[in-house]
N, C-alpha and C positions, 0 to 999 in steps of 0.2 A: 550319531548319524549313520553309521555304520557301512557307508559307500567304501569298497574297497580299490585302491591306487598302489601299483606299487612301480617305484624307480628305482634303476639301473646306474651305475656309473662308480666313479674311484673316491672314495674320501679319504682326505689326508692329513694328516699331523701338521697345522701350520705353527710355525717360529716366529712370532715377532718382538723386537726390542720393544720396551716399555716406550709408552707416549709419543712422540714424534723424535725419539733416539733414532739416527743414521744406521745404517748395518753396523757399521765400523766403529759406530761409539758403544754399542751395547755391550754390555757385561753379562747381561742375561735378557734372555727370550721367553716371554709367557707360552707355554702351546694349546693351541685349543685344536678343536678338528673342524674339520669343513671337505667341500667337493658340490660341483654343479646339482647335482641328483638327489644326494644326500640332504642340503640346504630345505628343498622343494619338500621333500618327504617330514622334514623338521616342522617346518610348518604347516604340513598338512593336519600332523598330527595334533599340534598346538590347536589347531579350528576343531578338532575332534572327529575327525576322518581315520579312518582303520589303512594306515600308510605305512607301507613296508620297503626296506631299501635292500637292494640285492646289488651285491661286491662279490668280491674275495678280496680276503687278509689272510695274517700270517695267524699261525696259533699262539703264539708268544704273546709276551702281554700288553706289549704294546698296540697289536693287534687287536686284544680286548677292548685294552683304552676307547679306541676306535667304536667298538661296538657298545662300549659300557655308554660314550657321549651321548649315541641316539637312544637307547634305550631312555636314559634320563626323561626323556622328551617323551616318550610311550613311542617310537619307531618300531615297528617290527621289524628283529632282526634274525629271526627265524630260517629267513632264506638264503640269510650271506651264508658262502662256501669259504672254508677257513682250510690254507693251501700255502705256498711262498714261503720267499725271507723277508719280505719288507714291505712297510707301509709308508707309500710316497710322501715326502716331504716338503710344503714350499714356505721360503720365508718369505714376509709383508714387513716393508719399512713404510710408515704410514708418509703420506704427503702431508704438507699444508701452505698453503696460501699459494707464490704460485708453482711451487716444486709439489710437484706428480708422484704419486703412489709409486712403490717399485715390488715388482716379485720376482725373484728368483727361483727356478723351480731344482726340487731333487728328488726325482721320481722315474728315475728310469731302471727298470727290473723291478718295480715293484709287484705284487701279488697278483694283480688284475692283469699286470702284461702278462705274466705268464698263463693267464687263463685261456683257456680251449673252449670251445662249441659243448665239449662234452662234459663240462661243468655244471655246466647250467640246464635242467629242465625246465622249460617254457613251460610247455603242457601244465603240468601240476602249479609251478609259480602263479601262472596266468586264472588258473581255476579261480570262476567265481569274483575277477575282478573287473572294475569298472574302467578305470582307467591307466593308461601305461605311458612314464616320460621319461623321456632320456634329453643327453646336450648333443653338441658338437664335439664338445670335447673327450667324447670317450669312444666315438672311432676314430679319433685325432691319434690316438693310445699307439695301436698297429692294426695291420690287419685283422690279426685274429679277434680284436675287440670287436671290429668292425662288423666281421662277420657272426660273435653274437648278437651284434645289435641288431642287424640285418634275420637272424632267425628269432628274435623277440618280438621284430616288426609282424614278420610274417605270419607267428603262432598269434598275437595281441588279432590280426586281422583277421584270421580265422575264426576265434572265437568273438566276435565281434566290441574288441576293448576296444576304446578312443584311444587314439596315439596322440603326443604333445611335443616338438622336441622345441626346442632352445635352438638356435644354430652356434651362438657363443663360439667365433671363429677364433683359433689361439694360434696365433704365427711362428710363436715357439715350438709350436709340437708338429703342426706341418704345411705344406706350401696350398697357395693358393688352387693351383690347378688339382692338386691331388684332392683338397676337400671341395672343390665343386663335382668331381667324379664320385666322389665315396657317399659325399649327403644327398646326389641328384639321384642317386641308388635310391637309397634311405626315407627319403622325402616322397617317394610313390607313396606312401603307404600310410604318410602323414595325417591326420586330421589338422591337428591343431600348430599353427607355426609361428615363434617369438623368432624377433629378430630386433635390430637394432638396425638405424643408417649404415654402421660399416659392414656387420656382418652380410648384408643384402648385397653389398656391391665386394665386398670379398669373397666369398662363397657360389657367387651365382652371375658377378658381374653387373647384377640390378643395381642403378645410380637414380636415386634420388635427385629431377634437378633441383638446382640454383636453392644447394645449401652444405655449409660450409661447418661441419661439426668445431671445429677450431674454433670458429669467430665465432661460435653461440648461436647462427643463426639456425633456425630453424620454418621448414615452406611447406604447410600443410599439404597443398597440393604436390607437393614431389612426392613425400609420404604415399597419399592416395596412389599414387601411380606404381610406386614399389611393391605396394598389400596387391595391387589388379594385378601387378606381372608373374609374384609371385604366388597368388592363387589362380590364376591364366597355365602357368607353366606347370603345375604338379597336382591341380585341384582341389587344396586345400579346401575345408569349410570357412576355416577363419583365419585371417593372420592379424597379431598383436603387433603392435611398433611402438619399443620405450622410443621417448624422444628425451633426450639428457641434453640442455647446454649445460657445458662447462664456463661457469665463472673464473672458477681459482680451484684449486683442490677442494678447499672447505665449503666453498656456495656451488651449487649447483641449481638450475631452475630442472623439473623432474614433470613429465606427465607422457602421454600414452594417445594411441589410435587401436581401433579395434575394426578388423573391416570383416563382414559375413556372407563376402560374396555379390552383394547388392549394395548395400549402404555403408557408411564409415561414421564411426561414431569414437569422438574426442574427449578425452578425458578433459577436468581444470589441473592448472598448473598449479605446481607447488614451488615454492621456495625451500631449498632446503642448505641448513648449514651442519656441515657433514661430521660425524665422531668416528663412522666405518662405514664404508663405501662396499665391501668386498662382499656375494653376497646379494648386493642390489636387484640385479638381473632375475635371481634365483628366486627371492621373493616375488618377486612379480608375477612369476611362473606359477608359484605357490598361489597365488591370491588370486590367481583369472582360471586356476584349476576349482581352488575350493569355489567361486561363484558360478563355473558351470555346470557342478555336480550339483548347486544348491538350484539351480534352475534361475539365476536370474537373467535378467535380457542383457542385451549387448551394453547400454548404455549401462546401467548396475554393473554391471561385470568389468568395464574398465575403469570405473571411477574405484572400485574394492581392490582391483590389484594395484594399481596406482597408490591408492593409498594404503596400503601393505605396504609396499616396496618404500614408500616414504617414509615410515617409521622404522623400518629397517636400517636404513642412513643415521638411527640416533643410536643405533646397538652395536655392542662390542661385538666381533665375533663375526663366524661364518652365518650362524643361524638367526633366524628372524623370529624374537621371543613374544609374539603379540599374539590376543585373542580376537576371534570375530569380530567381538563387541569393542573391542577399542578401533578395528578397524574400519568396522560401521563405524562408530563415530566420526572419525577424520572424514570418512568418505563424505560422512550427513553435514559435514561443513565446522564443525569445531575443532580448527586446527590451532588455536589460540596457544597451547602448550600451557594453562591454568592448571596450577596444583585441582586435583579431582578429591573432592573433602566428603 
């Protein structure tokens, strides 16, 4: 296909106990890698898009590790800056039924916080590409992240790249009022904007009414009103909305809104019963990226991320290991889960 994308952000060393092991019962930890940004670019490249992930890691080899992950997947890693002592760390104790996922994070001084403005050339990174994503959580980092994001925004607009971000609001890394200041920056310059129910009224104060993420419900009409306020308020083109009830840890019902300014268009729900939840969000980002660079309409476009992100829920790991064509499928309506002979 050869459209070029490339994302920004921290990918980390995760730690989890084997199978639904407690922290405190594990004797040992699988690690795989993952990070908002990273996820996105994993499956860009899977669809066969020329997607590149820009970091900083340490030189050491765990730092490779790091980069050897995405490489596996064809990422280009050409443009990470290798710098620091550490590669952030968070462990996953997996949920089930109705005890909730937990992460733990250890990632503070790692490689990317110490990063500077003067790391990173835009200009040359940006040459020649189509599209540029970042999250929330990587001016969540500190400042100075903040402020490359903030100069990637601006170079990406100058040479006229699409911007995409995730808001993926993380309470652990910082307060509410500091990320509606830091992303209402950031979001000028936005095109494209995923969010979730909480992240819209954490980040920005938009409340979805009369719906109650806890009790499952979910009000398409609140929805519509969050996508109007939040492309009202920063001029987005488009805003995406996962809608997730939660059942238990392991059942979740999964589907999406896609709004273009004028219309809203709703994805079908899936049932999904969950193997890795972590991830989810990021694929979805992946999959309404790769259907806009393919050119399809709103309607195509949220029924492919959707269904990306749904089979994402059945894989291990940070990364979303699926092809176009498995994800046309589900999308074309064969969600039966029939061995494929």
């Amino acid at each position: 296909m050869g459209k070029k994308v490339v994302t920004f952000g921290e990918i980390m060393l995760r730690l989890a106990p084997e199978g639904y092991y407690r922290f405190v019962q594990a004797e040992k930890f699988g690690a795989t890698y993952g990070g908002g940004e990273a996820n996105v670019a994993v499956s860009l490249a899977n669809y066969g898009f020329d997607a590149a992930f820009v970091t900083k890691l340490p030189k050491h080899e765990i730092g490779q590790a790091a980069v050897n992950s995405l490489r596996k997947y064809g990422v280009d890693t050409s443009k990470i800056v290798r710098g620091g002592d550490r590669v952030g760390i968070y462990f996953l104790e997996k949920g089930a039924s109705q005890r909730p996922s937990k992460v733990i994070y250890d990632r503070a001084g790692s490689s990317i916080y110490t990063a500077t403005t003067a790391d990173f050339n835009w200009k040359e990174i940006l040459d020649g590409v189509e599209w540029f994503h970042f999250t929330g959580i990587t001016p969540a980092l500190n400042d100075d992240v903040a402020a490359i994001c903030l100069e990637a925004c601006k170079v990406a607009k100058e040479l006229g790249v699409k911007i995409s971000c995730d808001l993926n609001y993380r309470n652990k890394l910082w307060s509410k009022e500091k990320a509606g200041q830091v992303m209402g920056e950031l979001c000028k310059y936005v095109d494209v904007c995923i969010a979730n129910e909480e992240d819209a009224a954490d980040v920005f104060g938009i409340h979805a009414a009369n719906t109650d993420v806890y009790a499952g419900e979910v009000n398409h009409e609140g929805y519509k009103d969050v996508a109007k306020q939040l492309a009202d308020r920063f001029g987005f083109e488009k805003v995406a909305i996962t809608l997730r009830e939660s059942i238990s840890a392991n059942d979740n019902n999964w589907s999406a809104m896609l709004y273009d300014g004028t219309d809203y268009y709703f994805s079908k729900k899936y049932k999904m019963h969950i193997v890795d939840r972590v991830g989810g969000g990021d694929s979805f980002g992946g999959g309404l990226i790769a259907a806009q660079l393919s050119g399809y309409d709103a309607q195509r476009s949220i029924e492919f991320a959707v269904a990306a992100s749904c089979l994402k829920h059945s894989i291990e790991g940070d990364y979303n290991m699926v092809s176009m064509e498995e994800v046309e499928k589900l999308a074309g309506g064969d969600g039966s889960g029939r061995v494929q002979r």
